[in-house]
C-alpha positions in Angstrom: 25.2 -34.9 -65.7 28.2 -37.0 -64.4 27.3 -40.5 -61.7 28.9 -41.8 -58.9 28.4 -45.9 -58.7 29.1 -46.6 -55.1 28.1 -49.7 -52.8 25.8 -49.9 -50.2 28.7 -49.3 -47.7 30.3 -46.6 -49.4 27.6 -44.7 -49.4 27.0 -45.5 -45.6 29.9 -44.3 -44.5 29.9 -41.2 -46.8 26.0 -40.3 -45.6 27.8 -40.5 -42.0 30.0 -38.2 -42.7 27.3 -35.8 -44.8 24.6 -35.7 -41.7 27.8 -34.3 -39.4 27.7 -31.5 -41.6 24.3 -31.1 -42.9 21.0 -30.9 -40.9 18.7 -33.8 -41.7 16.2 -31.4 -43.8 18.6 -31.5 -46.7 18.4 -35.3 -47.3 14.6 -35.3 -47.2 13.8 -33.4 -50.2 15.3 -34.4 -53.6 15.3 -30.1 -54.5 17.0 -29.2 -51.5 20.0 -32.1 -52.0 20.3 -31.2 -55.2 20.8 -27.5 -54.6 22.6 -27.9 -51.1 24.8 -31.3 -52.6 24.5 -31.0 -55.9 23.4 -34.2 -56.3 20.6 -36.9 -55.9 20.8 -40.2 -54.5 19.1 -43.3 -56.7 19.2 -46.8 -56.0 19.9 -48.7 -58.8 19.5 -52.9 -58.8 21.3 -54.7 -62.0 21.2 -58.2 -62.8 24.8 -59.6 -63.3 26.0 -63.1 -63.1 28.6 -63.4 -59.9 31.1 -66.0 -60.2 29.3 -67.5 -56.8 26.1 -68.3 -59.2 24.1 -65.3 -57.6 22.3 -62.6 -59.1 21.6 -58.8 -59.0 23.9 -56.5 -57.3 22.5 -53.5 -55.4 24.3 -50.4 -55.5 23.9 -46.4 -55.0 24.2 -44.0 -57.9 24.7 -40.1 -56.9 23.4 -38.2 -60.2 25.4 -34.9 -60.4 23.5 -31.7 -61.4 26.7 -29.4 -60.5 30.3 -29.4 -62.1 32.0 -27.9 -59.2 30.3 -29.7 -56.5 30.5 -33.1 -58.2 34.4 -32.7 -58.1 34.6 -31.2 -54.4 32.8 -34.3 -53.4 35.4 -36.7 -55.5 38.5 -34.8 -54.2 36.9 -35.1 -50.2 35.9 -38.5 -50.7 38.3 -40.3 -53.1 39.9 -42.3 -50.0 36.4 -44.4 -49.5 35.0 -44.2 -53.0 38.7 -46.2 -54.1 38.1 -48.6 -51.4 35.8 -51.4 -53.0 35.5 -53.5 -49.2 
């Protein structure tokens, strides 16, 4: 199983793009994602000492089930996934 770490606006932007192509039904059931995607989406909320003195950072992890589909989805969305803003 590989994972994906992505912000909160990565992921926006790359759900955006995922509901263009997919009907809705797919991101409602965590069987059908996994089957039609490959993956699963899971929130994921880690403690970690920012230089500003906050804590916690929120993020998105995509859990891969599927070799092939887990490096389509890197090679069609490298350009956001690199961008950190």
């Amino acid at each position: 199983m590989s994972t994906v770490k992505l912000t909160v606006r990565q992921w926006r932007d790359i759900r955006n793009e995922l509901h263009t192509e997919h009907p809705k039904s797919v991101f409602m059931l965590k069987h059908k994602m996994k089957s039609v995607l490959g993956f699963v989406v899971r929130e994921h909320n880690e403690w970690v000492i920012k230089p500003d003195g906050s804590y916690g950072e929120h993020s998105i992890r995509l859990d891969f089930y599927n070799k092939n589909k887990y490096t389509m989805f890197l090679l069609k969305f490298s350009e956001i996934i690199k961008c950190e803003n």
